[in-house]
C-alpha positions in Angstrom: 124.8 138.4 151.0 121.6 137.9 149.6 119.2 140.3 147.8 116.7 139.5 150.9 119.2 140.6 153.2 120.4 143.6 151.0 116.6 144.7 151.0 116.4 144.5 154.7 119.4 146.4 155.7 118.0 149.0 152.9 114.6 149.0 154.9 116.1 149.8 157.8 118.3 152.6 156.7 115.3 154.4 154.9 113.6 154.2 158.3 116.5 155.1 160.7 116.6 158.6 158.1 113.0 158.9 158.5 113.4 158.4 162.1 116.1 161.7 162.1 113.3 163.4 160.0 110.6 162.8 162.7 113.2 163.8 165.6 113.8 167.2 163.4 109.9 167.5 163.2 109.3 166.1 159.7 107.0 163.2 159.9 106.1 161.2 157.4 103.6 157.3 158.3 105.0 154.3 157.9 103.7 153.1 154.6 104.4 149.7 152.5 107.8 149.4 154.8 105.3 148.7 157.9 104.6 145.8 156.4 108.4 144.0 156.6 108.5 144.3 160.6 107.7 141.5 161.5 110.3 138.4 161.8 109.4 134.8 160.8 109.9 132.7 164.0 112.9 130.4 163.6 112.6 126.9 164.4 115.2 124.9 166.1 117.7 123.1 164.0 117.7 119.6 165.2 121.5 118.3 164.7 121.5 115.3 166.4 121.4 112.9 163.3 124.7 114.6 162.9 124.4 116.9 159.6 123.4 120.5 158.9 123.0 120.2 155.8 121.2 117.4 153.6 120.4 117.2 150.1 119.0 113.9 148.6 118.3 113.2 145.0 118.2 116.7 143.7 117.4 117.5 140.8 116.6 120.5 138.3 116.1 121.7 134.6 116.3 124.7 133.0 115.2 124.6 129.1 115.6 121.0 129.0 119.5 121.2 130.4 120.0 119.1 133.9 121.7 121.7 135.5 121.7 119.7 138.9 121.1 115.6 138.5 120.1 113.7 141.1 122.3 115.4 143.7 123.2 113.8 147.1 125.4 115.7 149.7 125.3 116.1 153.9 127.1 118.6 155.5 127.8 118.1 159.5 127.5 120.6 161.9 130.8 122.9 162.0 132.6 121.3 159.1 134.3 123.5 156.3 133.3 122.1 153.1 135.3 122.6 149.8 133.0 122.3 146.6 135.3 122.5 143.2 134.5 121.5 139.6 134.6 122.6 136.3 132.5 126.0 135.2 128.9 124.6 134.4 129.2 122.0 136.8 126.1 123.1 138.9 127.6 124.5 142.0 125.8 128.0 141.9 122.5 126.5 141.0 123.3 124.3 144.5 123.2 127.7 146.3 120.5 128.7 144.8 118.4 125.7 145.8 119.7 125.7 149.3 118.6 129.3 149.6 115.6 129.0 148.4 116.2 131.3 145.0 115.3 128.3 142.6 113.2 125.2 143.4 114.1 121.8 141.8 112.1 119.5 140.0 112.4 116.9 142.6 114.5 115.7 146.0 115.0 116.8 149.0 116.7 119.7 150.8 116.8 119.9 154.8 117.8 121.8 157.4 119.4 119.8 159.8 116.7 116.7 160.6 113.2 118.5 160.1 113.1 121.6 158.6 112.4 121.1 155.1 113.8 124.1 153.3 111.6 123.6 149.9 108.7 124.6 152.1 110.2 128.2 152.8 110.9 131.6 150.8 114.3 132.7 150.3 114.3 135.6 152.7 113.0 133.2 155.2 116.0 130.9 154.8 118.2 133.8 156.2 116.3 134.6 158.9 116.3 130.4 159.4 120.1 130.6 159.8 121.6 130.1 156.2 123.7 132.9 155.2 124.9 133.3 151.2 127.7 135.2 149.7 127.9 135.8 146.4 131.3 136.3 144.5 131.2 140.1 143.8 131.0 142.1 147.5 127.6 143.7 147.8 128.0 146.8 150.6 126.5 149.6 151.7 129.7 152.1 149.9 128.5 155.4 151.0 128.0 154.0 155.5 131.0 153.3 157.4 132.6 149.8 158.0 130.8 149.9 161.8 127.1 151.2 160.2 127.1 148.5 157.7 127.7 145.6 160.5 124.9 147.6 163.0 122.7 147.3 160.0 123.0 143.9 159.6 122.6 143.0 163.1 119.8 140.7 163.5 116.9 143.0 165.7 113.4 143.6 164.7 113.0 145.9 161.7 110.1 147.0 162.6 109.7 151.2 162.3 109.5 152.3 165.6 111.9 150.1 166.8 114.7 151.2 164.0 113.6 155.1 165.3 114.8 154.3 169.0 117.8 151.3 168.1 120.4 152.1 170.1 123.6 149.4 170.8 123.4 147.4 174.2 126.4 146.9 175.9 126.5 143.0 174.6 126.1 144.3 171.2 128.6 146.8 171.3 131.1 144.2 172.9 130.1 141.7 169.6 130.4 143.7 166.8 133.9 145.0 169.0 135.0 141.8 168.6 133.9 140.7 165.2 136.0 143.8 164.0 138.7 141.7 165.1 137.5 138.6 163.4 137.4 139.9 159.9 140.7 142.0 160.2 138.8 145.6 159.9 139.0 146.8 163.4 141.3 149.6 162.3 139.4 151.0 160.0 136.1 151.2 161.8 135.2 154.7 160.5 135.9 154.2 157.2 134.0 154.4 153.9 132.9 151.2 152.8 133.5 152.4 149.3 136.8 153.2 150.2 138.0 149.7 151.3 140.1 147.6 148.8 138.0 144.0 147.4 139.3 142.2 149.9 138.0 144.7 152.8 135.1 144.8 150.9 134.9 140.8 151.1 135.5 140.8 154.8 132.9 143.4 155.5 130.1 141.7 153.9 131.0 138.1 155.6 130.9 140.1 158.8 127.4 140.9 157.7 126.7 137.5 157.3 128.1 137.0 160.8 126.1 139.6 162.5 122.9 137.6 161.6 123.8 134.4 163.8 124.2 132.3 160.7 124.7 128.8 161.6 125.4 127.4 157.9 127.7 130.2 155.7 127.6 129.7 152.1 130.5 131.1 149.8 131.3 131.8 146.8 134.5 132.0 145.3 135.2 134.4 148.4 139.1 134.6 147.0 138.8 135.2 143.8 140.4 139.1 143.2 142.2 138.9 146.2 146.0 140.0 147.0 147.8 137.3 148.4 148.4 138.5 151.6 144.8 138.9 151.6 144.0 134.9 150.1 146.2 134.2 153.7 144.4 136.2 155.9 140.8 134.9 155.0 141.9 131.3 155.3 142.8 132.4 158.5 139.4 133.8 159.1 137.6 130.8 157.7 139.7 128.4 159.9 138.6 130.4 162.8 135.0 130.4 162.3 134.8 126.5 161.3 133.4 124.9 164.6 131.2 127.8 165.6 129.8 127.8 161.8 129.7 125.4 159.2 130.7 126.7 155.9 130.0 125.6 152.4 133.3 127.2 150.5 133.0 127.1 146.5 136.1 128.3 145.2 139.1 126.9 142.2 142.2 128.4 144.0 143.2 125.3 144.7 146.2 126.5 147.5 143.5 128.3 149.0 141.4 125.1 149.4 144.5 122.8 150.6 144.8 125.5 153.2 141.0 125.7 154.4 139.5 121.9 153.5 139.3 118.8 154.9 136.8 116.9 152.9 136.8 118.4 149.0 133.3 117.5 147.2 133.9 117.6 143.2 130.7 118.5 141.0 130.6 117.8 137.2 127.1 117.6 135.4 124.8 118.6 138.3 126.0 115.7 140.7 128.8 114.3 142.8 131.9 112.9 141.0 134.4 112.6 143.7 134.9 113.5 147.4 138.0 113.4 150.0 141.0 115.4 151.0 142.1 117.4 148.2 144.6 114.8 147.7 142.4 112.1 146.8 140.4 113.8 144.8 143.5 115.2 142.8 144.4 111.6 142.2 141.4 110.7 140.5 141.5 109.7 137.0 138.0 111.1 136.5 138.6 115.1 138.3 141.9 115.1 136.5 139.7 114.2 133.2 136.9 116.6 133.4 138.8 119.5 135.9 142.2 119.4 136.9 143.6 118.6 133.0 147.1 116.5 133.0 
């Protein structure tokens, strides 16, 4: 999840507590958090040309290093993309750009065919449809698993409307059956803190999922994960590809011959090699720089 994202579900708990405050008679006026109500209107994402996701020529330094060099990559609408490669080979910094947390020195970044993401702020990019989790599960610990996906539900923030929210019947019936989806409808009422990592990891990609994300970005979404647990979110991943397209970083490399069709290979900021995980496992150059012999 990003921090944008963290920040707004925090807004809206702070208000739904002021909002029990005002109901018990304690009233307090909206303030600085007034000022986050209202949503940036979402344009249309134009996928007829085919792709998502487009990155031309990208390219960015930091200090003098060319962390990302002259990039090139197109992501079509529903695919499941695997990105591998070795540490430092620019894959983070990738996610940053896309989500607007680190601009590059030059190329392009779209949105499907016309929305030029270098033209927006990171928290506008999530509300644009791009949704980003990091590696490490970021969750509201102390709200159950069903507050934390109500919070994340994509309705206007503003403070009057977070003192009346109640679930619709529609809503109620989604976030029903996303519990399903991400393997937590049995524990419901519990903790988030009290979930193991790969609960926690679920959780926060149902987050993602409650915002209508039409592009999912992940990050090493495995990595800590039981085994039974590695299975189960393939299973989840397979499921949402086709509704969602997903942009999977990740080095388990049984995981990604589960999940992937096309593997994209990064080493020094650009693209080295991309197919099925077979063909890119053949290459002299991935076994060189990634795979080792």
């Amino acid at each position: 999840m990003t921090p944008d994202l963290l920040d707004e579900g925090a807004q809206r708990l702070e208000r739904s507590r002021a909002a029990q405050a005002a109901r018990s008679g304690n009233t307090e006026s909206g303030g600085r958090a007034a000022g986050f109500s209202r949503l940036v209107t979402s344009p249309e994402v134009d996928i007829t040309h085919g792709r998502i996701l487009y990155l031309e020529d990208v390219s960015v330094s930091f200090d003098g290093f060319k962390a990302i060099n002259k990039l090139s990559l197109d992501i079509a609408p529903g695919e499941l993309r695997c990105i591998i490669g070795p540490n430092g080979a620019g894959k983070t910094t990738m996610m940053d750009i896309i989500t607007g947390k680190t601009r590059p020195d030059a190329g392009q970044v779209f949105f499907g065919s016309t929305i030029d993401l270098l033209r927006y702020r990171e928290s506008e990019i999530a509300q644009l449809g791009i949704g980003r989790k990091f590696q490490k599960p970021t969750v509201f610990e102390q709200l159950t698993v069903f507050e934390n996906l109500e919070l994340a539900l994509k309705t206007d923030k503003g403070v009057q409307a977070s003192m009346f929210f109640r679930l619709d019947s529609a809503q109620s019936d989604r976030l029903a059956a996303l519990l399903h989806t991400i393997h937590l409808a049995e524990s419901v009422g519990r903790l988030a803190g009290t979930l193991s990592h790969g609960q926690k990891q679920w959780l926060e990609i149902g987050m993602l999922l409650m915002q209508d994300p039409k592009l999912l970005l992940l990050d090493e979404p495995v990595a800590g994960m039981t085994d039974e647990e590695t299975e189960r979110t393939a299973e989840l991943f397979l499921s949402l590809k086709g509704q969602h397209s997903l942009m999977v970083v990740e080095h388990d490399m049984s995981f990604i011959r589960t999940i992937s069709e096309i593997v994209t290979v990064l080493c020094d900021g650009a693209v080295l090699a991309q197919g099925t995980l077979d063909q890119v496992q053949a290459d002299e150059r991935v076994i060189e720089v990634y795979l080792g012999r």
